[in-house]
C-alpha positions in Angstrom: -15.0 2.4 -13.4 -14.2 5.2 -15.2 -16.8 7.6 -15.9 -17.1 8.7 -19.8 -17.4 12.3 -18.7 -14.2 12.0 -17.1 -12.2 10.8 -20.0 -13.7 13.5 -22.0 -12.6 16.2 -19.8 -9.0 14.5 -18.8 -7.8 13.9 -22.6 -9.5 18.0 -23.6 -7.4 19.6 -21.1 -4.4 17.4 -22.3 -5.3 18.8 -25.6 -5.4 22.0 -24.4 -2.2 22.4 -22.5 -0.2 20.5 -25.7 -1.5 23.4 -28.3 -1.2 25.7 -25.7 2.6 24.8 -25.3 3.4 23.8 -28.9 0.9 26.0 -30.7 -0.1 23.2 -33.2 -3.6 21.6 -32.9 -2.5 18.7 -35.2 0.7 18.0 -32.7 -2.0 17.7 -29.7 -4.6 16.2 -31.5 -1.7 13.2 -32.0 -0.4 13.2 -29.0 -4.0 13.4 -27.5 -5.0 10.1 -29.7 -2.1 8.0 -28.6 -2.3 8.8 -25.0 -6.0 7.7 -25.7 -4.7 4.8 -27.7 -2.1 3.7 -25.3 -4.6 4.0 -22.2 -7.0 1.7 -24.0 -4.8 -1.0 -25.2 -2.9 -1.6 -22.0 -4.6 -1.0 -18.9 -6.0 -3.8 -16.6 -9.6 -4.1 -15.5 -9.8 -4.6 -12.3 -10.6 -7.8 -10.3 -14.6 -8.8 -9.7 -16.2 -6.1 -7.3 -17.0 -9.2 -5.1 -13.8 -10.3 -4.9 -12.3 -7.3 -4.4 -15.6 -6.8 -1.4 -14.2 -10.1 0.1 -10.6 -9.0 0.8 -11.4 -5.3 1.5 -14.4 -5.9 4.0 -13.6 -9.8 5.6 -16.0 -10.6 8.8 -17.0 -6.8 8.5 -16.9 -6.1 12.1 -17.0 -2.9 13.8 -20.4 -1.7 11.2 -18.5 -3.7 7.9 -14.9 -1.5 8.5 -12.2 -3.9 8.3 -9.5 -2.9 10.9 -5.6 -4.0 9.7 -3.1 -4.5 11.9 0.0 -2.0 10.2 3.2 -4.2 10.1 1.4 -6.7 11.8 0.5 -4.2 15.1 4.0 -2.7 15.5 2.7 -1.3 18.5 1.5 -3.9 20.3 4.2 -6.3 19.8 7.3 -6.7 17.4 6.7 -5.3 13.9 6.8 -7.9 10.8 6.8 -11.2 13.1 5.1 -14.1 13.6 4.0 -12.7 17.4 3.0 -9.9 15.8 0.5 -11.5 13.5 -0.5 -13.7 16.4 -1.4 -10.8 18.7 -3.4 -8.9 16.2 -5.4 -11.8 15.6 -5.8 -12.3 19.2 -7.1 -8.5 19.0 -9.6 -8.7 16.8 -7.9 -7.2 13.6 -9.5 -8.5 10.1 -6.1 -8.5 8.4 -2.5 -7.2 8.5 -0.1 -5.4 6.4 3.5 -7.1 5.9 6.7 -5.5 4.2 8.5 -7.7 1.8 11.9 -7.0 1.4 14.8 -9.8 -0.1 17.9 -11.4 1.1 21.3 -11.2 -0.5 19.9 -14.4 -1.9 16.9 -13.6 -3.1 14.4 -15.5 -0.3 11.8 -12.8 0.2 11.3 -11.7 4.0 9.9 -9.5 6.1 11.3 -6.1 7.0 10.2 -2.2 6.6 13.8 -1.0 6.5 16.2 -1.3 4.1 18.7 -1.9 7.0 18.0 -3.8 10.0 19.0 -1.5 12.8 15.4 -0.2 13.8 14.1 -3.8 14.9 17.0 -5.9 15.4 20.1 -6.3 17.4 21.9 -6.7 14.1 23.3 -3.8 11.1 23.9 -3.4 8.0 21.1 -3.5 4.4 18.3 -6.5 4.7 20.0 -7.0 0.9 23.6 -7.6 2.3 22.6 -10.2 4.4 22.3 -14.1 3.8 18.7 -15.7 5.3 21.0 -17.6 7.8 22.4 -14.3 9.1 18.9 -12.8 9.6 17.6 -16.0 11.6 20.6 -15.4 13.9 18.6 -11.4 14.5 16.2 -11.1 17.3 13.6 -9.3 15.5 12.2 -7.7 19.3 15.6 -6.8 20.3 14.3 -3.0 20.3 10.4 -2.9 20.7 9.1 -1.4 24.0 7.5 -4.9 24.8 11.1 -7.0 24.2 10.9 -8.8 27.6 7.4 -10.2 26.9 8.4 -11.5 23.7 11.9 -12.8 24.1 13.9 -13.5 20.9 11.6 -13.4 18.0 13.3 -14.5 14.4 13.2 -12.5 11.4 10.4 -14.5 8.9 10.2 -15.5 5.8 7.2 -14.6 3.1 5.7 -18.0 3.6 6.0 -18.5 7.2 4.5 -15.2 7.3 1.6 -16.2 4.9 1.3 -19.5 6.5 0.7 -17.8 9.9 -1.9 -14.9 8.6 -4.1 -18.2 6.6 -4.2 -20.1 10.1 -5.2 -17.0 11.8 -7.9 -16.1 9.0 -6.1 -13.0 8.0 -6.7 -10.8 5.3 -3.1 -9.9 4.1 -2.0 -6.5 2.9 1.7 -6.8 1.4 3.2 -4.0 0.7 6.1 -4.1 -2.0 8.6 -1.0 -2.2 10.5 -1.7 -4.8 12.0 -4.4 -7.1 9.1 -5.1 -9.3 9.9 -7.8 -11.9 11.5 -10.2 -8.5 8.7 -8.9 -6.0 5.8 -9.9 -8.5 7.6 -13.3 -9.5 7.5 -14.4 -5.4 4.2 -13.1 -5.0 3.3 -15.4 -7.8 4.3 -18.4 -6.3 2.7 -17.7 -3.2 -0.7 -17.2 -4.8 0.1 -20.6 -6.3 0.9 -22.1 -3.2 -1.9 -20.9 -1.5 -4.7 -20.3 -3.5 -6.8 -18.7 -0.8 -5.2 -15.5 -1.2 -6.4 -14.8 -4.2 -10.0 -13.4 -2.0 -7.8 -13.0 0.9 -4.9 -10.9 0.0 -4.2 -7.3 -1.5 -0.9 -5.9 -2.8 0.1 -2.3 -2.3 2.5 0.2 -3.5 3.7 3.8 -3.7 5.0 2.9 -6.9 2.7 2.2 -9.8 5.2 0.1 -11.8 4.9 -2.5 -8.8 1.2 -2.7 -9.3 1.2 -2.6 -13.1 3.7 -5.5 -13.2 1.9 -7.4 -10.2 -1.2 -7.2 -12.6 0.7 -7.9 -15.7 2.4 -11.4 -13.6 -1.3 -12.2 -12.7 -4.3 -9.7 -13.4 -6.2 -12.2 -10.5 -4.5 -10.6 -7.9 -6.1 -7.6 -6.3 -3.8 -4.4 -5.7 -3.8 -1.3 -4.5 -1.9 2.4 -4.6 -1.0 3.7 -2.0 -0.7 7.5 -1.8 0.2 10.5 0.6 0.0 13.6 -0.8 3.1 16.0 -0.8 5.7 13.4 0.4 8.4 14.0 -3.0 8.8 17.5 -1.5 8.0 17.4 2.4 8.2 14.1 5.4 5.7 13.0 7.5 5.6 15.8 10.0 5.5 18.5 7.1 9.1 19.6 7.2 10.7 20.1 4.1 13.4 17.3 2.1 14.9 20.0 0.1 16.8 23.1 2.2 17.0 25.0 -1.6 14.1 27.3 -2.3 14.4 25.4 -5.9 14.5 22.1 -4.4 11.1 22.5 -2.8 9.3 24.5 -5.8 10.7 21.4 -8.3 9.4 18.9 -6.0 7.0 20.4 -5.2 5.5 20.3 -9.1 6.2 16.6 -8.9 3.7 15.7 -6.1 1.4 18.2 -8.2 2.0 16.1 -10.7 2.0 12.6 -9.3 -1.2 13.4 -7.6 -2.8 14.6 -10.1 -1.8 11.5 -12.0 -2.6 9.3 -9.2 -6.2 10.3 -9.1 -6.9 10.3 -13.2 -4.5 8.4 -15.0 -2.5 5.3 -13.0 -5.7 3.7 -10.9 -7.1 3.3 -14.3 -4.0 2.2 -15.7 -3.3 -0.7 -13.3 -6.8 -1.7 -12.0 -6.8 -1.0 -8.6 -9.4 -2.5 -6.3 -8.5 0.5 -3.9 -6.6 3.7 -2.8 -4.5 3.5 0.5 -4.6 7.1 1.6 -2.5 8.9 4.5 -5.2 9.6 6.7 -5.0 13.2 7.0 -6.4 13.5 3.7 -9.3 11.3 3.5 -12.6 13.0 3.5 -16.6 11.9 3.4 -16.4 13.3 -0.4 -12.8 11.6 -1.0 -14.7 8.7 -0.4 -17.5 9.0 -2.5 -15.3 10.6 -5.6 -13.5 6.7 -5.1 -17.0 4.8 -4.8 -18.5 6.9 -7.9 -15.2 4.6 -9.8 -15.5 1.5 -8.2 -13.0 2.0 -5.8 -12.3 1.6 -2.0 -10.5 3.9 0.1 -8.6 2.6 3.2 -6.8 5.1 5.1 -3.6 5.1 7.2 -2.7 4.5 9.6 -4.8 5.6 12.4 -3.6 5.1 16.1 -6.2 7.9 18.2 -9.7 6.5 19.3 -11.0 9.7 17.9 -9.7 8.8 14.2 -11.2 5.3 15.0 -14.2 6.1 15.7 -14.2 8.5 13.0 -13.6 6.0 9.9 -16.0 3.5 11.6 -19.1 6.2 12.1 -19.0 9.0 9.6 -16.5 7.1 6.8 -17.2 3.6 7.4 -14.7 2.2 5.6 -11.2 0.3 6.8 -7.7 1.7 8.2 -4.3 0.5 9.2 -3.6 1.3 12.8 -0.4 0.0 14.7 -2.4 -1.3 17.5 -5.7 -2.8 18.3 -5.0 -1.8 21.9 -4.1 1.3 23.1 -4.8 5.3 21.7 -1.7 6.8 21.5 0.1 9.7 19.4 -1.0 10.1 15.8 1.7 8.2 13.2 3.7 10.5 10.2 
């Protein structure tokens, strides 16, 4: 929850920085009050801490740190399949993290990409293609383990959920865009299959996904997801923009973004956590989230050292691409 000296000190610097840039105290003071107004009248509360404990801490192995296998383990077998979610049960992860995407038709699938060429021996958008073209796609076509796991068929959302509930799987589904379609499907699957509802988390970068997840069904529990810097710079630090005034203008939007991120939207939507990019995750990032009622999870952490790090000193859960092996750091 947030705390009341926070709001105090949030909606006085707003003040401040509106008379400072419009010289009139009775323009900020307005301004201030509807913000105020606005936050209060249409943000969610979150879900029931012990539901929200019951997704984000299932079986509590490993000292209560809930291990989830990222894109179902894309390490250890073909990202986003039915194998995939197979083996990281097999493994011993608590959950895993899926990527919905849609079909030209509108049947919600899984799929990272917007184009199929990573994983598949196909081409062309996930949004161009009809659901019968995808099944014809072997989904392991291009994973370092294809001959162990032979042709494996693109799947839809409820095979996929289907396969995680027989497996005792925590789900993390992570939406990119689309909000008003992606919260309507997600719907129907918490409808389906009511266990979700203390088995399942939805994640997004983008907070309009969350807020209209919540506003579809405020039951379901949701999480941001966030990485600092990545409007102006990619994984490995490089910059997007080659223009000295693309980088500076960017550059104020993750200022910004972050900023709002960490005092305005979590409050906004009602999230039960904070998916962090790992580099960034800290013993007092942590606690700054508890103090508000909210768990961190970071990702996604693929070194035994960062392992052993978020089950010892953070204790709390991360997304790693396999259960298996210690390999190179993922951007």
């Amino acid at each position: 929850m947030l705390q009341i000296g926070d709001e105090v000190v949030y909606f006085s610097a707003l003040f401040l920085l509106v008379v400072l840039g419009t010289r009139s105290a009775t323009g900020a003071s307005l301004l201030t009050a509807f913000l105020y107004v606005f936050m209060v009248m249409f943000r969610f509360p979150p879900v029931p801490a012990d539901q929200a404990g019951r997704v984000l801490r299932p079986r509590a192995p490993s000292g209560g740190v809930s291990v989830v296998a990222h894109r179902g383990g894309s390490h250890d077998a073909p990202e986003n399949t039915l194998a995939a979610i197979r083996e990281a049960s097999r493994n011993g992860a608590t959950g895993v993290e899926l990527d919905l995407s849609f079909t030209a038709e509108g049947v919600p699938v899984l799929m990272h990409d917007e184009t199929v060429d990573r994983t598949t021996n196909g081409s062309g958008p996930v949004s161009k293609l009809q659901l019968a073209q995808l099944k014809r796609l072997d989904a392991a076509a291009r994973h370092r383990l294809r001959d162990k796991y032979s042709i494996e068929k693109v799947p839809t959302l409820q095979e996929a959920v289907e396969e995680s509930i027989r497996h005792q799987l925590t789900i993390f589904f992570n939406v990119k865009s689309q909000p008003d379609k992606a919260a309507s499907v997600l719907r129907e699957m918490y409808k389906k299959f009511p266990v979700l509802y203390n088995s399942s988390i939805v994640s997004s970068f983008e907070p309009k996904v969350i807020y209209k997840m919540r506003q579809t069904d405020p039951n379901v529990v949701t999480a941001l997801m966030h990485c600092p810097w990545r409007l102006s710079r990619f994984g490995d630090g490089t910059p997007r923009s080659l223009s000295i005034s693309g980088q500076l203008w960017t550059g104020v939007l993750d200022v910004l973004l972050d900023w709002a991120h960490h005092h305005i939207l979590w409050k906004l939507c009602g999230v039960s956590a904070i998916l962090m990019q790992k580099d960034y995750i800290s013993l007092d990032y942590v606690q700054y989230w508890a103090e508000r009622g909210v768990e961190v999870v970071g990702w996604t952490v693929n070194t035994a050292v960062e392992k052993d790090f978020y089950q010892n000193m953070l204790k709390i859960g991360y997304l790693t691409d396999s259960l298996l092996e210690d390999f190179d750091p993922h951007y």
